[in-house]
C-alpha positions as a printed NumPy array, in Angstrom:
array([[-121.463,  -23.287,  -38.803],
       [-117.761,  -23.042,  -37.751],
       [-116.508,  -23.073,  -34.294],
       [-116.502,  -19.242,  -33.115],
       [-112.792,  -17.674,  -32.018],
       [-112.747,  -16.787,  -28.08 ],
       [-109.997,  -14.208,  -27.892],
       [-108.875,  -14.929,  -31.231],
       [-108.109,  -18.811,  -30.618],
       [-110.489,  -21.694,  -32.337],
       [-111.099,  -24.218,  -29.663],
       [-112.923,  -27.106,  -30.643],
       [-115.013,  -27.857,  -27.25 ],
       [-116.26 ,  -23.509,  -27.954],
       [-119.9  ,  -23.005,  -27.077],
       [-121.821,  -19.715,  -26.941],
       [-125.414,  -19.185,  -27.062],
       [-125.829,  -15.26 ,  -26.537],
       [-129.775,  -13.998,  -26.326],
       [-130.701,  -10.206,  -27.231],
       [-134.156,   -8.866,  -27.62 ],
       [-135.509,  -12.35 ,  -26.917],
       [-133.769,  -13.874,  -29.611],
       [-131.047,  -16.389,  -29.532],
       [-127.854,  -15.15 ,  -31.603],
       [-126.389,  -17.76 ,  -33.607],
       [-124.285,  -15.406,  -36.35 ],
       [-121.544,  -15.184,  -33.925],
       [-118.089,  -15.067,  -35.077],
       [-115.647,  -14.139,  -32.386],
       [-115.556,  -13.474,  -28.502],
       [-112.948,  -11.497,  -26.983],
       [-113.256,  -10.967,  -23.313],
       [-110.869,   -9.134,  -20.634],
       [-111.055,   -8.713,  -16.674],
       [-108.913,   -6.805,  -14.453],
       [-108.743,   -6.526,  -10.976],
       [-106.173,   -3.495,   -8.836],
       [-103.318,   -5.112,   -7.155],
       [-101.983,   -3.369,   -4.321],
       [ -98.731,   -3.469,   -1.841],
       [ -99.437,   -3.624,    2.164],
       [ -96.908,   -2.315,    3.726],
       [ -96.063,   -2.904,    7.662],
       [ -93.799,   -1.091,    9.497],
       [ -91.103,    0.351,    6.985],
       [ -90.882,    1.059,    3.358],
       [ -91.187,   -2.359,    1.763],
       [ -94.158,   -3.864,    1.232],
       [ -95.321,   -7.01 ,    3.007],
       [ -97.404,   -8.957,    0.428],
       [-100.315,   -7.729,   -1.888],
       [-103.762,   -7.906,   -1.944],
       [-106.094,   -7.782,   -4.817],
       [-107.66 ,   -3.768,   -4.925],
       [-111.293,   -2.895,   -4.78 ],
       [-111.42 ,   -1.678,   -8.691],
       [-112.452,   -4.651,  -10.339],
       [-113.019,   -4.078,  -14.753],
       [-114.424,   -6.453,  -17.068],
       [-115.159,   -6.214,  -21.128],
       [-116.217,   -8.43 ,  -23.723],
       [-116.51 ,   -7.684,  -27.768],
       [-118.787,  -10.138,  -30.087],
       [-118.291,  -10.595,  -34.014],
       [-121.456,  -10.96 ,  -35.494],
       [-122.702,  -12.069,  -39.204],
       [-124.206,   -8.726,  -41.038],
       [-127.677,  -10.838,  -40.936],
       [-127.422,  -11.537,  -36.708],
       [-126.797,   -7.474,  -36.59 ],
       [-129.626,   -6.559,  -39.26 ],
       [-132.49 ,   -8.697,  -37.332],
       [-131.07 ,   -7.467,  -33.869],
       [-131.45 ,   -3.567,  -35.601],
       [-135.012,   -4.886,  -36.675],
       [-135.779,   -5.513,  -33.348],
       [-134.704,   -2.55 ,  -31.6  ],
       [-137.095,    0.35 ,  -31.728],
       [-136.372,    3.005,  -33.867],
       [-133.79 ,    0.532,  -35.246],
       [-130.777,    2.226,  -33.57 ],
       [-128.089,   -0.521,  -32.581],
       [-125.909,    2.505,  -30.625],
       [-128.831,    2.926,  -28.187],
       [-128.998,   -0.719,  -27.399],
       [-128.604,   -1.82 ,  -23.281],
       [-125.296,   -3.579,  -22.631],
       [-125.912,   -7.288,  -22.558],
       [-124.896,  -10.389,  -20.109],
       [-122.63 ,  -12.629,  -22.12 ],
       [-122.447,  -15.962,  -20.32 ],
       [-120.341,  -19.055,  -20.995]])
């Protein structure tokens, strides 16, 4: 099986073992994940700021790629077979 792309480069040391519904996914493809925190000025006395400081809004996504086989047995396993009704999953590398 190739190496899978992790936001869209091929690395040769890439790893990922993803589980859903109790299985272990091994049709994956690609990984693309993103995380964002708020940056924000402090300002002391005046109108320029004094140095930042990371915000309280912290935002985090991932996307897989999956083989059509991977995303027909995890539809098998879902009840009702419904893949948009599925729980968000923990992705860990």
């Amino acid at each position: 099986m190739d190496t899978p792309l992790v936001n869209g480069v091929r690395h040769s040391w890439a790893s990922i073992e993803v589980q859903v519904l109790g299985r272990i996914v091994t049709g994956i493809t690609a990984v693309s994940y993103e995380d964002k925190q708020e940056k924000a000025n402090a300002y002391g006395k005046g109108f320029m700021p004094v140095h930042r400081s990371r915000g309280g809004k912290y935002e985090a996504s991932s996307k897989i790629t999956l083989h059509e086989y991977e995303v027909r047995a995890i539809q098998r396993a879902l009840p009702r077979a419904n893949a948009y009704k599925m729980y968000p999953c923990l992705i860990l590398p």
